[in-house]
DSSP file (Angstrom, degrees, kcal/mol; ACC not computed):
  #  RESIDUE AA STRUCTURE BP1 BP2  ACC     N-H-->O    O-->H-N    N-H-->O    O-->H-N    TCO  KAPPA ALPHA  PHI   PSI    X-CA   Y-CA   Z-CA
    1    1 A X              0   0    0      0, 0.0     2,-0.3     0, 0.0     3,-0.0   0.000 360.0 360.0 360.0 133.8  107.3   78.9  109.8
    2    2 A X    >>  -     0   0    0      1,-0.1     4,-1.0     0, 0.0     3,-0.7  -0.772 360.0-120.6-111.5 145.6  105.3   81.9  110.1
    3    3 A X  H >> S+     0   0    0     -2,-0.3     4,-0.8     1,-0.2     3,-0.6   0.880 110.4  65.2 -59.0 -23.6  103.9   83.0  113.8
    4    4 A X  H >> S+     0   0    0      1,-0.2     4,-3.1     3,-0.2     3,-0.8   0.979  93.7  62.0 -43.2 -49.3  100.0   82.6  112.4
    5    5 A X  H <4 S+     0   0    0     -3,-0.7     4,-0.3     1,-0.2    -1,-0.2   0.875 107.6  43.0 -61.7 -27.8  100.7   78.8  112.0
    6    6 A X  H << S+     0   0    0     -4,-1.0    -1,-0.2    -3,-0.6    -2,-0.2   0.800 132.2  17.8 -58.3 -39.0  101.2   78.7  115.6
    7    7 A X  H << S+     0   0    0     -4,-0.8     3,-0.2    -3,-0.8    -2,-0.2   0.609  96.6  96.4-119.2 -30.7   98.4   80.8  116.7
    8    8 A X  S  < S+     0   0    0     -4,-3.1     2,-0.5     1,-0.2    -3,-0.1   0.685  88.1  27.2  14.2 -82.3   96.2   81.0  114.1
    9    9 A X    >>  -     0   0    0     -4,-0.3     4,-1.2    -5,-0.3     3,-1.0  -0.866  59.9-179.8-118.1  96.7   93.8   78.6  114.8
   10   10 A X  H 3> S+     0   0    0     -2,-0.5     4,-0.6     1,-0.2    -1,-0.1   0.426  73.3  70.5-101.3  21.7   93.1   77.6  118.2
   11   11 A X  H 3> S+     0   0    0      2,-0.1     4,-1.7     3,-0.1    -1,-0.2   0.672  98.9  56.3-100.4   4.4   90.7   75.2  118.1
   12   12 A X  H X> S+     0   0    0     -3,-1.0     3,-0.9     2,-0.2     4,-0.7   0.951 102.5  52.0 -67.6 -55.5   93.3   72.8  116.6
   13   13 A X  H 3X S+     0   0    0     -4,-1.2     4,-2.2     1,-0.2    -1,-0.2   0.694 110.0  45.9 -40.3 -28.2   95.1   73.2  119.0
   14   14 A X  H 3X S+     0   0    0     -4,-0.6     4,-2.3     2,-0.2    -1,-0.2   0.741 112.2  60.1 -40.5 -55.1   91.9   72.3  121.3
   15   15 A X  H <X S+     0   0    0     -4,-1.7     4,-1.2    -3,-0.9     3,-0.2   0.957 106.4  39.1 -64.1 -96.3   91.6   69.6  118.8
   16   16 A X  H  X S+     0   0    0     -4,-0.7     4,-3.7     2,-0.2     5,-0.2   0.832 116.9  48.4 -16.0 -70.8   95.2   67.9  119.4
   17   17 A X  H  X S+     0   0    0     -4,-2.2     4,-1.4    -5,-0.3    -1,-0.2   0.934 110.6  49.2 -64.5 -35.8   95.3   68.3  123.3
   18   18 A X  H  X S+     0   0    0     -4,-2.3     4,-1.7     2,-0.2     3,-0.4   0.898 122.0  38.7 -44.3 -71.8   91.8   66.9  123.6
   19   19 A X  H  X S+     0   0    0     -4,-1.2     4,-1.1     2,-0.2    -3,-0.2   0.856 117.2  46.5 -32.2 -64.6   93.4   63.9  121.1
   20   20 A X  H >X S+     0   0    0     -4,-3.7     4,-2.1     1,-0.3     3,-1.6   0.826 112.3  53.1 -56.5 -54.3   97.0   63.6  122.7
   21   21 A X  H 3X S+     0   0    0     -4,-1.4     4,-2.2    -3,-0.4     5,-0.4   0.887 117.5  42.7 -93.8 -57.4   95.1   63.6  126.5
   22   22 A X  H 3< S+     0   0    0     -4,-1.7    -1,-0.3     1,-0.3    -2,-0.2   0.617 107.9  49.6 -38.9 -39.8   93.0   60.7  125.0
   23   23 A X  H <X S+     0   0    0     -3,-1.6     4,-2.6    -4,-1.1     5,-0.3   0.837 112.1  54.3 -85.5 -52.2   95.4   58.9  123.3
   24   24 A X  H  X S+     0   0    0     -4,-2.1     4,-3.3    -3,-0.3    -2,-0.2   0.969 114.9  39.3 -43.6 -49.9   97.6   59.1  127.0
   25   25 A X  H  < S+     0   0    0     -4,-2.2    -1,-0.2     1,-0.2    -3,-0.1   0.598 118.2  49.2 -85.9   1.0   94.6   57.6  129.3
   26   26 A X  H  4 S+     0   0    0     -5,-0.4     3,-0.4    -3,-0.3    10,-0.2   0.907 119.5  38.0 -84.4 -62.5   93.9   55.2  126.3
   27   27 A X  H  < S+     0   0    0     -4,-2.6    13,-0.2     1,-0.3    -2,-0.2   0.951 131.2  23.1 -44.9 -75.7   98.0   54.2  126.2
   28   28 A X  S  < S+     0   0    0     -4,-3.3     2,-0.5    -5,-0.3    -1,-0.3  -0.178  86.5 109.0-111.2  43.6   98.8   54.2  130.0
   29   29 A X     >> -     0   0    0     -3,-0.4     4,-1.8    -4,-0.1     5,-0.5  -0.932  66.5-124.9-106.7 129.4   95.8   53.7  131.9
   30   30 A X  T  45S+     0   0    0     -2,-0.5     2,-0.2     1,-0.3    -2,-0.1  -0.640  92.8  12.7 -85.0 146.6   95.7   50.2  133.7
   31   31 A X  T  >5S+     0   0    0     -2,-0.2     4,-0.6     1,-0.1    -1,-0.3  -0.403 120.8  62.6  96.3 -50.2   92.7   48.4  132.9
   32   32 A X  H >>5S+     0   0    0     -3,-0.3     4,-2.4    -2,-0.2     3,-0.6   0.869 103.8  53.0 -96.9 -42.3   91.5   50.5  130.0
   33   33 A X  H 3<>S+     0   0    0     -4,-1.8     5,-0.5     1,-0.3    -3,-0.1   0.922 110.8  48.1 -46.4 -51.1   94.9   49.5  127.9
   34   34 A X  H 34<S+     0   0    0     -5,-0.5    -1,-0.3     2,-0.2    -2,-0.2   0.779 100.5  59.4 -75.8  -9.5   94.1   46.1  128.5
   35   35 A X  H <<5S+     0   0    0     -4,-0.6    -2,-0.2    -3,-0.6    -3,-0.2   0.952 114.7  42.2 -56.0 -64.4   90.4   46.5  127.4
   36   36 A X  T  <5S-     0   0    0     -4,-2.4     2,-1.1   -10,-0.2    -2,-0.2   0.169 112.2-118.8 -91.8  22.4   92.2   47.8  123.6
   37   37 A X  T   5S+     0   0    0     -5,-0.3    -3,-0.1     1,-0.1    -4,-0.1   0.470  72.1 137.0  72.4 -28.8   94.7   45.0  123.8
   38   38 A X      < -     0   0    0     -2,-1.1     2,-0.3    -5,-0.5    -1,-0.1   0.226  39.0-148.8 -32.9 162.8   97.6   48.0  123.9
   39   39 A X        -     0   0    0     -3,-0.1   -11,-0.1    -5,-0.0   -12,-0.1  -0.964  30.5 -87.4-161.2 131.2  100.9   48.7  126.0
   40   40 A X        -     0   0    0     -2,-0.3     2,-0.3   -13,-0.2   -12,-0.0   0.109  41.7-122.0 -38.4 163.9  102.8   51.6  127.3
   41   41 A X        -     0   0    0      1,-0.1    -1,-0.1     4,-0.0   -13,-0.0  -0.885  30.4-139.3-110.5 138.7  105.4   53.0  124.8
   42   42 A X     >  -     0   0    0     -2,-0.3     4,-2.1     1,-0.1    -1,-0.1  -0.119  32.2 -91.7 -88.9-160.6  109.0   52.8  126.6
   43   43 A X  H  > S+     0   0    0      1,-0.2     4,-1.8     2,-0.2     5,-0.1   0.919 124.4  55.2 -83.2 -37.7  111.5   55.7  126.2
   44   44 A X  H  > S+     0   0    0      2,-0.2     4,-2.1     1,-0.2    -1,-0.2   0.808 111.9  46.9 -71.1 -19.8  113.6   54.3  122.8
   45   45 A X  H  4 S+     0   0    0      2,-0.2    -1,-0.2     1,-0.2    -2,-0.2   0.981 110.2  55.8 -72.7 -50.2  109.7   54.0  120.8
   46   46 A X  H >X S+     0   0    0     -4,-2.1     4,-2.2     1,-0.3     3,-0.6   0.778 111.5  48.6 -51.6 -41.8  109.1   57.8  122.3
   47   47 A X  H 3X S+     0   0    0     -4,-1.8     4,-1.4     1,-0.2     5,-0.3   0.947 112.0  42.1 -45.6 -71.4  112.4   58.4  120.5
   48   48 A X  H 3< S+     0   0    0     -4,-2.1    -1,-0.2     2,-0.2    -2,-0.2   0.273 106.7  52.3 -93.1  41.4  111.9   57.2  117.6
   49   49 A X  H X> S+     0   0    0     -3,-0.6     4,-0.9    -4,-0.1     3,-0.8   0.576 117.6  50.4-102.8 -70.6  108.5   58.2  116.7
   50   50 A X  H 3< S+     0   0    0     -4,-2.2     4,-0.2     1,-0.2    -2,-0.2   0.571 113.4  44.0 -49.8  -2.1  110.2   62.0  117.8
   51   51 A X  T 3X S+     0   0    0     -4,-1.4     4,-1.1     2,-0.1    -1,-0.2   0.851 114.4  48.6 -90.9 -49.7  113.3   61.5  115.5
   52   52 A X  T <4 S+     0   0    0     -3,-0.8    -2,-0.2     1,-0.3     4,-0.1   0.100 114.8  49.8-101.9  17.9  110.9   60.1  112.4
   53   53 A X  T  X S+     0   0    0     -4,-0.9     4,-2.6     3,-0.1    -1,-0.3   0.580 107.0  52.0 -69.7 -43.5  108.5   63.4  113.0
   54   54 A X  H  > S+     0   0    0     -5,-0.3     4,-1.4    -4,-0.2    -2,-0.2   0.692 111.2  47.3 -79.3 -22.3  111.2   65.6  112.9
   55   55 A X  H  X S+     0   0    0     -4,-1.1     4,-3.6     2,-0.2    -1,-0.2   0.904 117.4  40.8 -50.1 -69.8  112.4   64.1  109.6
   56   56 A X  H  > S+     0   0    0      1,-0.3     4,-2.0     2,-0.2    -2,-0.2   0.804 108.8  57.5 -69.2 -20.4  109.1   64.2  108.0
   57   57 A X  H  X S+     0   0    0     -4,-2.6     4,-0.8     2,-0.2    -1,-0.3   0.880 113.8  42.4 -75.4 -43.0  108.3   67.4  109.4
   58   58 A X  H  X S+     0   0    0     -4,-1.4     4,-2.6     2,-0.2     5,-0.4   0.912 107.8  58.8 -64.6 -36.9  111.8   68.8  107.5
   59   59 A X  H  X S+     0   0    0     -4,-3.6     4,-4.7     1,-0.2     5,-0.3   0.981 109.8  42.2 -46.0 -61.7  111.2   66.9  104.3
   60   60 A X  H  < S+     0   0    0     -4,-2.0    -1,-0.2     1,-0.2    -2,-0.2   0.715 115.9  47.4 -73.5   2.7  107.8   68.7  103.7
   61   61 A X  H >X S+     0   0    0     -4,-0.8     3,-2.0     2,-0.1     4,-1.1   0.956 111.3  52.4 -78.5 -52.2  109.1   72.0  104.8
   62   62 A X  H >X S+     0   0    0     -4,-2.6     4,-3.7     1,-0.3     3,-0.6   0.963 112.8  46.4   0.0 -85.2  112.3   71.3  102.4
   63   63 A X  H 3< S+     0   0    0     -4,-4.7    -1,-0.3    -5,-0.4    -2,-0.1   0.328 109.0  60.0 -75.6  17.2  109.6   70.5   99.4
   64   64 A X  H <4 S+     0   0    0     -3,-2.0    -1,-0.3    -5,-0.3    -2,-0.2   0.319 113.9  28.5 -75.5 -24.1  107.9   73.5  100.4
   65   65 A X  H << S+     0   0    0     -4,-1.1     4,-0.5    -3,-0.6     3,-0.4   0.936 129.7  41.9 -88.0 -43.4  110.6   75.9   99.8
   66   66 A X  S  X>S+     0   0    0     -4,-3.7     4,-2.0     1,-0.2     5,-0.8   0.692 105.7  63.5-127.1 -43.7  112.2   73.9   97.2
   67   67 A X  I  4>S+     0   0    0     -5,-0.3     5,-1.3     1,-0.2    -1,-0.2   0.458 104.1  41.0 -90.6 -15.8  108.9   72.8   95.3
   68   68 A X  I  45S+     0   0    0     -3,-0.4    -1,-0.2     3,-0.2    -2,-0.2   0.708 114.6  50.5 -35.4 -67.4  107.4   76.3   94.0
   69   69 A X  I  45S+     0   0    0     -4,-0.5    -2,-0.2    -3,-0.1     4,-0.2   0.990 127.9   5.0 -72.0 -86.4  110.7   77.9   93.0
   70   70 A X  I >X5S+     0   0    0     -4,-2.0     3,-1.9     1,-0.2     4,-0.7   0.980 124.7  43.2 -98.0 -30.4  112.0   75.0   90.9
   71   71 A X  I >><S+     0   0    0     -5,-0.8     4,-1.3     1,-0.3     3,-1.3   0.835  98.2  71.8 -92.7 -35.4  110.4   72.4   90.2
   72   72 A X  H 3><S+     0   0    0     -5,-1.3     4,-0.7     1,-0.3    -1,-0.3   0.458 102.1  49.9   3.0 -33.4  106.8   74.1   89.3
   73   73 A X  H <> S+     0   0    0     -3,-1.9     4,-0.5     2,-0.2    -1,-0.3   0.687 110.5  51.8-100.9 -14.6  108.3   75.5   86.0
   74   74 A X  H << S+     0   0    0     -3,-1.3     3,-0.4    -4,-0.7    -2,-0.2   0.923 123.0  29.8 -74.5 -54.7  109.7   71.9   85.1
   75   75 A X  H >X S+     0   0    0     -4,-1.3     3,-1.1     1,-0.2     4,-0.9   0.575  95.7  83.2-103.7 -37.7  106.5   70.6   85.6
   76   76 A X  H 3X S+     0   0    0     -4,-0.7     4,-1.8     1,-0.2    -1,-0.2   0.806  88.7  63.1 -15.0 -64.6  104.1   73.4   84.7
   77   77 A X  H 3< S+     0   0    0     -4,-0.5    -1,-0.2    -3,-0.4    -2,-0.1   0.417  98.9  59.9 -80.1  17.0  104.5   72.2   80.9
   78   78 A X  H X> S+     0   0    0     -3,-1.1     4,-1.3     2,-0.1     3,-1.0   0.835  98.5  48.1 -67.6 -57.4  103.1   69.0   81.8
   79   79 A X  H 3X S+     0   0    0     -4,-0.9     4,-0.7     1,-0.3    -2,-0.2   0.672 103.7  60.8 -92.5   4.2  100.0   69.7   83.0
   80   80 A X  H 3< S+     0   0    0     -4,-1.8     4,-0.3     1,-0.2    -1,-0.3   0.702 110.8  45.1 -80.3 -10.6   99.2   71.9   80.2
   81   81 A X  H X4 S+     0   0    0     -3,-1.0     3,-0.5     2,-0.2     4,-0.5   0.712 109.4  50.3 -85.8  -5.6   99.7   68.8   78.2
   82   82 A X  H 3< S+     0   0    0     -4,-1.3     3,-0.4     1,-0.3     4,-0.2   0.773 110.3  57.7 -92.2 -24.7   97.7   66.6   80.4
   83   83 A X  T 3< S+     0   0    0     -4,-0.7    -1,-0.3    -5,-0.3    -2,-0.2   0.584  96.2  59.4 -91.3  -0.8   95.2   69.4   80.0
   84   84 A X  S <  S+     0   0    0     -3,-0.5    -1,-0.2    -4,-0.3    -2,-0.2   0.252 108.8  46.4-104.5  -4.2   94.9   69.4   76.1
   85   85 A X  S    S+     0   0    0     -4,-0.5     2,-0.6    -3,-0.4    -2,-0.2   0.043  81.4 105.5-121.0  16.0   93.8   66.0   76.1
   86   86 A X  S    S-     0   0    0     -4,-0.2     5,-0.1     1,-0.1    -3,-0.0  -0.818  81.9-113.3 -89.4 131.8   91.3   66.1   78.8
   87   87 A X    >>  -     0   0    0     -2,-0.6     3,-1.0     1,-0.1     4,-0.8  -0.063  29.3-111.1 -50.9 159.6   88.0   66.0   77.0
   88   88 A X  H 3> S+     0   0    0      1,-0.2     4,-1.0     2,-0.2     7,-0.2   0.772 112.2  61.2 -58.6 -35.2   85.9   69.4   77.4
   89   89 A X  H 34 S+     0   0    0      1,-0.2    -1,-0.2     2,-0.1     4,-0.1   0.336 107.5  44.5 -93.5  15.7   83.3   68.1   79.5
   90   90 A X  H <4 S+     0   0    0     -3,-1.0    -1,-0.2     2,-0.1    -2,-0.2   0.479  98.4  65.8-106.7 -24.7   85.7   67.2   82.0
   91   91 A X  H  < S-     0   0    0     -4,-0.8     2,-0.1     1,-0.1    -2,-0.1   0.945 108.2-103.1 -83.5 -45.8   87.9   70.3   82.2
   92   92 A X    ><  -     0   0    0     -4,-1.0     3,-1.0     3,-0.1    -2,-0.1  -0.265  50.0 -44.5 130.1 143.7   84.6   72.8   83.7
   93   93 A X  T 3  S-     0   0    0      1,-0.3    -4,-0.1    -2,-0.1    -5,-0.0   0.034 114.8 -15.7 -68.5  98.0   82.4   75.2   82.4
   94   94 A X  T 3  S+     0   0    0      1,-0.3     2,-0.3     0, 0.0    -1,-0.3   0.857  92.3 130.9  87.5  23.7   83.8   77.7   80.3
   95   95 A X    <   -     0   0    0     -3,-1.0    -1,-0.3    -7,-0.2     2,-0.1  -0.939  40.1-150.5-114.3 132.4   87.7   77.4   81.0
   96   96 A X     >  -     0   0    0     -2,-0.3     4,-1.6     1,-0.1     5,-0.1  -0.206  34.9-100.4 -85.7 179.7   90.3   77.2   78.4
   97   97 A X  H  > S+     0   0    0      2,-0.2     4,-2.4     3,-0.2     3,-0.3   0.974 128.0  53.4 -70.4 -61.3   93.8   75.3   78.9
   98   98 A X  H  4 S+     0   0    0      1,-0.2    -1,-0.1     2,-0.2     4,-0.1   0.820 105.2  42.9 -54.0 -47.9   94.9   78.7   79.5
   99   99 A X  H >> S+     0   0    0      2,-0.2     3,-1.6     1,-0.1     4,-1.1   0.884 114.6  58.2 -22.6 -60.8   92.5   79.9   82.2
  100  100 A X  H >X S+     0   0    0     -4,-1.6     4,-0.9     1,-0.3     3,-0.8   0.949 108.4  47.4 -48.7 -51.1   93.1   76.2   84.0
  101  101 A X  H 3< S+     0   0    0     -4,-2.4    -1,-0.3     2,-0.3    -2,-0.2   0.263  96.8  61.1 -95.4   7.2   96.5   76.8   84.1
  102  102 A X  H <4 S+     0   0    0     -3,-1.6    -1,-0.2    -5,-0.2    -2,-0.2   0.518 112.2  47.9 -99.9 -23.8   96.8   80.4   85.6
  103  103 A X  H <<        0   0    0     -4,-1.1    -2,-0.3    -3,-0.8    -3,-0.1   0.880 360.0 360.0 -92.4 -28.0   94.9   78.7   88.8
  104  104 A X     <        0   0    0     -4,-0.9    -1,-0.2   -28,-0.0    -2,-0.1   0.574 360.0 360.0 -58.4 360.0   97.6   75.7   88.7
């Protein structure tokens, strides 16, 4: 994780608390929870929503490291076949298989 992704952009971040604060008075507000039919989340849901982010949030960083390095040269001679049977008028003006595949 590089410090830019943190800091980068801050009107996601804007973006998110605005959501999260929304999603709270939506969740736990009495009156307006029963209006959408909804119910606080107890402590064990809070958990495991925070376990099964932190999982998914390591898988794709995993198959971010991982997916580049090897598996991109495994895979590479695929889509130059996949690319030698797409018709011409499909592929894009004036690009060869080779060209396509320098941007893949």
């Amino acid at each position: 994780i590089r410090p830019e992704l943190l800091t980068g952009n801050k009107w996601c971040w804007i973006a998110i608390a605005v959501t999260a604060s929304l999603q709270f008075l939506l969740t736990y507000t009495p009156g307006i929870n029963d209006f959408f039919n909804n119910a606080p989340i107890d402590g064990v849901s809070w958990a495991r929503i925070a376990v099964g982010s932190i999982i998914v949030f390591l898988v794709v960083e995993i198959m971010k490291f991982v997916g580049p390095r090897f598996l991109l040269p495994i895979v590479r001679p695929l889509f130059s076949v996949c690319l030698s049977m797409t018709p011409p008028a499909l592929q894009g003006p004036d690009r060869t298989n080779d060209e396509a595949m320098q941007n893949v």
